[in-house]
C-alpha positions in Angstrom: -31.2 -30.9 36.4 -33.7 -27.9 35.9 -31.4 -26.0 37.9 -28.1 -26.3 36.1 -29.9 -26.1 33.1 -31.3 -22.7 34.2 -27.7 -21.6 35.7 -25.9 -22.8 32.3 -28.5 -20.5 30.6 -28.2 -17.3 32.3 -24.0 -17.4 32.5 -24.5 -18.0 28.5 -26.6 -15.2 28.4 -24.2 -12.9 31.0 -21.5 -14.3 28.7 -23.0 -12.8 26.0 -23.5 -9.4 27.3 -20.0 -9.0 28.2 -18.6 -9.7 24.8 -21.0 -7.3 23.4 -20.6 -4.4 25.9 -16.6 -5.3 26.5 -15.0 -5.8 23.5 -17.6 -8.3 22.1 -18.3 -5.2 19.1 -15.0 -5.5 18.0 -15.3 -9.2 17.7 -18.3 -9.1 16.2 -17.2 -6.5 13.7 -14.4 -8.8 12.6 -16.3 -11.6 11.8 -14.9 -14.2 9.7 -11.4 -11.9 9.7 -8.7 -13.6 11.8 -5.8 -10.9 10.5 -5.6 -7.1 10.5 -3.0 -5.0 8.6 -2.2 -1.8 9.9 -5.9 -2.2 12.8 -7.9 -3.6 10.1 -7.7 -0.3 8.2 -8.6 -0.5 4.0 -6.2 2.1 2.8 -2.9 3.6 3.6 -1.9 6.4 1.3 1.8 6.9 0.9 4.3 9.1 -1.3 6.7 8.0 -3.8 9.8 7.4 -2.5 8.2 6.3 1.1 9.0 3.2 3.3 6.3 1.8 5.9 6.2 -1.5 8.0 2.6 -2.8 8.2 1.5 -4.2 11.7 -0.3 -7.8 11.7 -2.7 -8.3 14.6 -4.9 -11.3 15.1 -8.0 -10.4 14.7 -9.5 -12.5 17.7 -6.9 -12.1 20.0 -5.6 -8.3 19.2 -2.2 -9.9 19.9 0.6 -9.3 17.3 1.1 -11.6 14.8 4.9 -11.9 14.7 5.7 -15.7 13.2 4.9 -17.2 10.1 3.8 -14.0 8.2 4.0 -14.0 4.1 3.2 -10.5 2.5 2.6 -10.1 -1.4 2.2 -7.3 -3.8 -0.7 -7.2 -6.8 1.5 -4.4 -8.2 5.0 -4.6 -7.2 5.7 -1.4 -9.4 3.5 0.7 -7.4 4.2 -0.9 -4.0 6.6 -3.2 -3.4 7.0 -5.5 0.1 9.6 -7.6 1.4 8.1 -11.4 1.3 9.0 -11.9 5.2 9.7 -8.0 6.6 6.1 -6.6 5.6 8.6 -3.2 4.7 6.5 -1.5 1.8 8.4 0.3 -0.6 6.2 2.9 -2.3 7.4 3.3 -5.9 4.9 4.6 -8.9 2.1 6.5 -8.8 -1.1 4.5 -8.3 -2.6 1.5 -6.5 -1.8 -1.9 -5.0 -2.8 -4.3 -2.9 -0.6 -5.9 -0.1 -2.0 -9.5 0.7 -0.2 -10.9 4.1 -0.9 -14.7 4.8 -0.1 -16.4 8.3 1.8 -20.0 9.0 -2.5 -21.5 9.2 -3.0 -20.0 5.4 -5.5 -16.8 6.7 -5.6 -14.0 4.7 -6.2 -10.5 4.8 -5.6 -7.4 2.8 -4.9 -4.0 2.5 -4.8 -1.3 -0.2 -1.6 1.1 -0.6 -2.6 4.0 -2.7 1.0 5.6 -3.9 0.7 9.3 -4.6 3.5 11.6 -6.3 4.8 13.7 -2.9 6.6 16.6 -3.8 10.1 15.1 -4.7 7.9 13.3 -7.6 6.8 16.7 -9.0 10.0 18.4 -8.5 11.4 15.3 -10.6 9.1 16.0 -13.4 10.0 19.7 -13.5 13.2 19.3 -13.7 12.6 16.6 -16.7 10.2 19.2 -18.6 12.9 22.2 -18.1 15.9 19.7 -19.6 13.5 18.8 -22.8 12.8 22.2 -23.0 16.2 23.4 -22.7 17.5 20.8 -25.3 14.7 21.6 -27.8 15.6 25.1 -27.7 19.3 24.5 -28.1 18.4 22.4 -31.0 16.2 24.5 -33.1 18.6 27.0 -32.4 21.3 25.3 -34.2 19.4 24.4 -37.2 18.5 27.8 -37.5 21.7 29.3 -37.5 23.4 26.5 -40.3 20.4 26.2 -41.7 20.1 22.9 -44.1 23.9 21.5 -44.5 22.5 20.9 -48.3 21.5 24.5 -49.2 25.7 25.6 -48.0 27.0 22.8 -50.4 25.0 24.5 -53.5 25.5 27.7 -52.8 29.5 27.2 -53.0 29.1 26.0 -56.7 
């Protein structure tokens, strides 16, 4: 009995080492997680206008996550995702995160930070030069009929 006690022991301990030394850190790293979005990254930063389909991995297993998947958006203005597809449409400028549930209810998160991109700031420009361009135009006109009032008067 001493000796499969003592046999038990040491392949739990062997066991042990090889989790640590071969892939045991990642395990251990993900403790408590059982999903990862994107290889358990926290943040993927997109432009406006962008489309991205986020990866699900078990976090146990490393295997792919392919049934069963449910994906949700804090801030659908910002980042919106298709409920089954996981396609993230980046829309606003700012911050959202994507929450992505599998067919046993776990959980796990991610946070899509939305930045302008160039086609943003070329957007904006061309807004400013139009609002510009019309309040030119229209102080121009007053100034050149002045106040419809003052003509009526000045006919008497």
């Amino acid at each position: 009995m001493k000796r499969i006690l003592s046999v038990l022991l040491s392949l739990t301990a062997a066991t042990a080492l090889a989790l640590l030394l071969c892939g045991g850190a990642q395990a251990l790293k993900n403790y408590g997680r059982f999903l990862e979005i994107e290889g358990g990254r926290d943040c993927i930063v997109m432009h406006s206008g962008e489309k991205k389909r986020l990866s699900v991995k078990s976090a146990l297993t490393g295997l792919p996550v392919i049934h069963g998947k449910t994906f949700y958006s804090d801030n659908p203005s910002v980042a919106a995702v298709g409920r089954s597809s996981g396609v993230v449409h980046a829309g606003l400028c700012g911050r959202a995160y994507i929450t992505v549930t599998d067919g046993h209810g776990r959980t796990d998160s991610i946070l899509i930070e939305v930045t302008g991109g160039r086609k943003a700031g070329l957007i904006w420009l061309a807004a400013a030069a139009a609002i510009i361009t019309a309040a030119v135009l229209f102080i121009r006109r007053i100034t050149r009929t002045g106040c419809p009032s003052a003509h009526k008067n000045s006919d008497r």
